[in-house]
N, C-alpha and C positions, 0 to 999 in steps of 0.2 A: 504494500500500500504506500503510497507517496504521500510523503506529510509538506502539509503546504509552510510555506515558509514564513508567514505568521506565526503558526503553530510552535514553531520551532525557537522563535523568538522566547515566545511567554514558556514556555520549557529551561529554555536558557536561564529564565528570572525568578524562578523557583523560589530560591532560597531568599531572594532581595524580597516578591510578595509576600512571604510568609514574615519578616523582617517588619516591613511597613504593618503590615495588621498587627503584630504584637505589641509597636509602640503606640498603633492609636486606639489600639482595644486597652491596653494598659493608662489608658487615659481618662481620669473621670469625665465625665461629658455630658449630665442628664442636665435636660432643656432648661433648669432652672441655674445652672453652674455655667456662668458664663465665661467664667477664667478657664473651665476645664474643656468648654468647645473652642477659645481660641488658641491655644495649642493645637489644638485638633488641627483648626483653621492655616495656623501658619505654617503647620508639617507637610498640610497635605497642597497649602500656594505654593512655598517653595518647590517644591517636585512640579507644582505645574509653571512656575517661571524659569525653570533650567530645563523643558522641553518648548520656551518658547512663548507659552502664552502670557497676554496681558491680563495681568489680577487685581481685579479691585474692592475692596471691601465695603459690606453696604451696610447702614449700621441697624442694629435692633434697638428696643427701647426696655422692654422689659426681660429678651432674651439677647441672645447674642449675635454680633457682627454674623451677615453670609459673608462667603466668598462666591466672587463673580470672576471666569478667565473667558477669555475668547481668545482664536488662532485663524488666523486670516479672516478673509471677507467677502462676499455676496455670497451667490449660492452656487450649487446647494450650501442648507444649512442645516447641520445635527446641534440638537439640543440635548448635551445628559442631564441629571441629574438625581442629586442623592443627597441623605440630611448627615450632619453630623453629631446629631443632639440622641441621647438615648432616654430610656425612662428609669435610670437608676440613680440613688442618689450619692454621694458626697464620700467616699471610706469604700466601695463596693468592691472598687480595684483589689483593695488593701487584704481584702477577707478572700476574693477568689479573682486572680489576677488571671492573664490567658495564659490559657496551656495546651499543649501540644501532644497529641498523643501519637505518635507517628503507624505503631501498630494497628492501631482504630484507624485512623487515616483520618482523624478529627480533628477542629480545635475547639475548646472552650474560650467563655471568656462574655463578661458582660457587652452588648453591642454589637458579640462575633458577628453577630444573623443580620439583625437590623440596628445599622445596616451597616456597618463596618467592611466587612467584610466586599459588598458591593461598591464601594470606595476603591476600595484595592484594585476590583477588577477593572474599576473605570478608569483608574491612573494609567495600568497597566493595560490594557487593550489600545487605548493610547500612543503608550508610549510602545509599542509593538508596532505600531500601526507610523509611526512618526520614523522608527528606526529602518523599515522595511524599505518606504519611498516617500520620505517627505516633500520631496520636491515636483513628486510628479499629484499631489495635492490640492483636488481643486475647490472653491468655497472657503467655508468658515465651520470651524467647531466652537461652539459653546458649552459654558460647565456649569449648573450652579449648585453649589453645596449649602442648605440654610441649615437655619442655628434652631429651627421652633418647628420643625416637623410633627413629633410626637402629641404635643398639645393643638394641631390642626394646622400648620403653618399661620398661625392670628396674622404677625408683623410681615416675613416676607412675601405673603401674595398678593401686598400691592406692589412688591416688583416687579413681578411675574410679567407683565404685560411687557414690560421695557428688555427681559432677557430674552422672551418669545421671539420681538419682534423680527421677522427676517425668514424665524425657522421656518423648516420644509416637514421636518420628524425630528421627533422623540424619542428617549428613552430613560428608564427609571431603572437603576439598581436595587431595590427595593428586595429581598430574596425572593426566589420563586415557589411557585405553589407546588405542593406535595410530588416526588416524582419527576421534580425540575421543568415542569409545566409554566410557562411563560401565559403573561396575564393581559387581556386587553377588554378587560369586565370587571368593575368592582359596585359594592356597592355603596350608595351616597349615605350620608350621615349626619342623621340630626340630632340634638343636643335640644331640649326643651325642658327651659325651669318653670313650673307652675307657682303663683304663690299666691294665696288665700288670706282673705281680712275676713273677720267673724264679730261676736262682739264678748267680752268675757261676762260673766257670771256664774255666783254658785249654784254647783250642781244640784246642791239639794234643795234648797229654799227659794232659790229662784232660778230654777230652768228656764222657767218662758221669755225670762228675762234676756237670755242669752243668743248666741248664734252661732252654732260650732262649725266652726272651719275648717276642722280634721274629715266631719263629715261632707263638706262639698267635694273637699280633695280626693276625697278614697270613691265618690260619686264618678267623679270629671276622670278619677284614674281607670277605674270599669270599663268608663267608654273608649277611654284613649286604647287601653287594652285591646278593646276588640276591634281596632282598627288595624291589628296583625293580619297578616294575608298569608299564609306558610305556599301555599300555591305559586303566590308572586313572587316570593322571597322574602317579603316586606313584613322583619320583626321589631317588637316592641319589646326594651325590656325596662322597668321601674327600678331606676339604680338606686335612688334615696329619696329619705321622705322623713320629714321631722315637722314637732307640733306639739301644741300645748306646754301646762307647766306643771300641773299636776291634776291625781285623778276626779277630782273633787272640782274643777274648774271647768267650765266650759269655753272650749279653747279660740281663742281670739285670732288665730294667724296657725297657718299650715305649711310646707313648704314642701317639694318633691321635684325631681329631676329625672328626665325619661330619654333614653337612646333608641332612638327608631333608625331601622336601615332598611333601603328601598333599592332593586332592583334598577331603576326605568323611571325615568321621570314625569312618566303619569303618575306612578304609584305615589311623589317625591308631592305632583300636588294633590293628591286625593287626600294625603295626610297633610296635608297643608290647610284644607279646606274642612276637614272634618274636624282638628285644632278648633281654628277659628270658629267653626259654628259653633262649639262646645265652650269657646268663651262668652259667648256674646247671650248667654243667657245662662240662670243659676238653678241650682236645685235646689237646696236652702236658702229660705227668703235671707234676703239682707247681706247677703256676703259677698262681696268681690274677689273676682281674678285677674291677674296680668301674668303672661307668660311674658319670657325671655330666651333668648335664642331662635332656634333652626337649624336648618341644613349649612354648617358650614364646608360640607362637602357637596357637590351635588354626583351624582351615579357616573361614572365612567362607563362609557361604551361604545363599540367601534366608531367610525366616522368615516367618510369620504377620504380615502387614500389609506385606512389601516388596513384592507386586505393587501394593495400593493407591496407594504411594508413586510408583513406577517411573511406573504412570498421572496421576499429578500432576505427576510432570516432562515427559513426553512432554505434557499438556494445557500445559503452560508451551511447553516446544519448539513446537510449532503456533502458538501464539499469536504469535512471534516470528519462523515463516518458516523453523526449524529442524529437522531429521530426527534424532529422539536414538535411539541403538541402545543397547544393555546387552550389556555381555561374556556368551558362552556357555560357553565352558570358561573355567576359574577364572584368574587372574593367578598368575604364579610368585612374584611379590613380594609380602609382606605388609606392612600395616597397621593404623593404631588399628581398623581398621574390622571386623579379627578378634577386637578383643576386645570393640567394641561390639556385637555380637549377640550375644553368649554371655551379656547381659545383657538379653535378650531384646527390645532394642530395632533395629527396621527402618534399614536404612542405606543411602544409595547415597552409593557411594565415586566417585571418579577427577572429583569435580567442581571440578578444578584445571584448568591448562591443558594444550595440547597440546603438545609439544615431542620433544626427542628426546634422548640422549645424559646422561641422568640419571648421578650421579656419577663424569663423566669431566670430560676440559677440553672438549669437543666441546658441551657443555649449553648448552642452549635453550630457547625459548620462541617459539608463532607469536604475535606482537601481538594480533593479531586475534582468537585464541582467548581471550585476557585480558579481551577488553572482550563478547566473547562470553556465555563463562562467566559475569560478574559479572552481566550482565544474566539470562542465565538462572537462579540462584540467586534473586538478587533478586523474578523473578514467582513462584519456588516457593514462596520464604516469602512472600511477598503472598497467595496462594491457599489454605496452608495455617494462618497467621495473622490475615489479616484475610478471607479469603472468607466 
């Protein structure tokens, strides 16, 4: 079998990827440690201003600075991207730092999965790709790494629009779905806080007096509930819910928070619509509600140029020996990669590693799938940049 000479590159780099992910998986980095994404931040500009590109940093306010790189100009244009930020906190390092297990053919390590690891691959696919024929390169590559992924990207996706502009495709290092199944479906993600005003009084001596508010909530929650769809995809789960002060009071103020995830963005307004009608009128006389939030993801789903796309990785997978599949129902977990199509640019997500046990202590990564991945990136953009 003839191994392409991409391939052959990221083979060479073995030992240097495995290198880069131990220093920045050994890196504290949860979204709220803003010192510990920029180290991230600068370990992984440097590596992209000594293959060339210009880096610029954009700042966050309550997370931290992205990095932005770009390498030439017009088109085509690839857009990656991938976050730096993980969901662990502050000491995580310190208690299980990454490790190696060469016999397993794993790594551990807080971040390995998501998304570390997919970092790795984007440098290196890269710089494989840079090493092979830089100069017969035509276009622009774009990078962006932010700092506030995990809690929904709040700060960086008002830049999103200004790193877009130009691109042709996408892609998300993100790891891939079970199976190393590459993802161009997810599902969209709402975030809705309920909160309830009643009126207090004693329970015993003057009930009628009162207006409980625990009971509109757990009312308004019934309904919210059964606007689950399992058919569509579209669940509901009631994440929290606090209220009252003690048992003897009739409680004045309720509070709850609900995560609905929606296939398809019908489903995205039907729960949109079935909210709002549920506000706008009470079950218990006298109580008010105001919701907060929504869909701060809206649904990922193919678009106009992702089958083109999907066919230039799968012609990449061939050429390497590979069998690439694409998720058919959507992911439960979202990504930048919902908000990169709503900007009507094609994306294929989950092109990170394979692993398992995403933000627990159990997180991994198969080796294998690391040097896999980079190589297969690597001929995507070779086909779609220099072909």
């Amino acid at each position: 079998m003839v191994v392409h000479p991409l391939a052959e590159i990221v083979d060479s780099r073995r030992s240097e990827m495995c290198a880069l992910l131990e220093a920045i998986v050994n890196i504290d980095s949860g979204s709220n440690h803003r010192e510990g994404v920029a180290q991230v931040g600068s370990l992984l500009g440097d590596h992209l201003k000594k293959m060339g590109f210009q880096v610029t940093l954009f700042p966050g306010d309550k997370y931290g600075d992205h990095v932005y790189a770009q390498l030439g100009s017009g088109r085509p244009c690839i857009f990656l991207m991938g976050h730096m930020d993980t969901v662990f906190p502050v000491g995580t390092v310190r208690k299980r730092p990454f490790t190696l297990d060469t016999d397993a053919g794993k790594a551990y390590g807080p971040g390995v999965l998501d998304m570390k690891g997919g970092l790795v691959i984007m440098l290196y696919a890269v710089r494989a790709l840079l090493e092979y024929r830089s100069t017969l390169m035509k276009g622009s590559l774009k990078i962006a790494l932010n700092a506030d992924e995990e809690p929904g990207s709040p700060e960086s996706r008002r830049y999103l629009p200004s790193w877009l502009e130009g691109a042709d495709w996408a892609f998300v290092c993100e790891p891939a779905a079970p199976g190393g199944t590459l993802v161009t479906r997810r599902k969209g993600v709402g975030i809705f806080r309920l909160s309830v005003k009643g009126k207090a009084a004693h329970a015993g001596s003057e009930p009628d007096k009162g207006v409980n508010a625990i009971e509109e909530l757990i009312r308004k929650l019934i309904e919210i509930i059964r606007l689950a769809d399992p058919k569509q995809g579209t669940t509901v789960n009631v994440g929290t819910i606090e209220g009252g002060q003690e048992p003897y009071i009739v409680p004045d103020s309720a509070k709850a928070a609900v995560d609905i995830r929606v296939a398809n963005l019908e489903e995205q307004k039907r729960i949109e619509q079935g909210i709002n009608k549920l506000v706008a009128s009470s079950f218990v006389k006298g109580t008010s509600v105001s919701v907060q939030g929504g869909f701060h993801r809206p649904p990922m789903e193919p678009i106009a140029g992702t089958e083109r796309l999907k066919q230039v990785v799968r012609e990449a997978g061939a050429t390497l020996g590979y069998n690439i599949d694409f998720t058919v129902a959507p992911r439960g977990g979202a990504s930048d990669g919902n908000l990169i199509v709503t900007h009507g640019i094609p994306c294929i997500d989950g092109m990170g590693p394979v692993g398992s046990g995403a933000h627990s202590e159990e997180e991994f990564i198969e080796l294998d799938s690391l040097y896999e991945k980079a190589k297969l990136l690597a001929l995507v953009l070779d086909k779609l940049l220099c072909g």
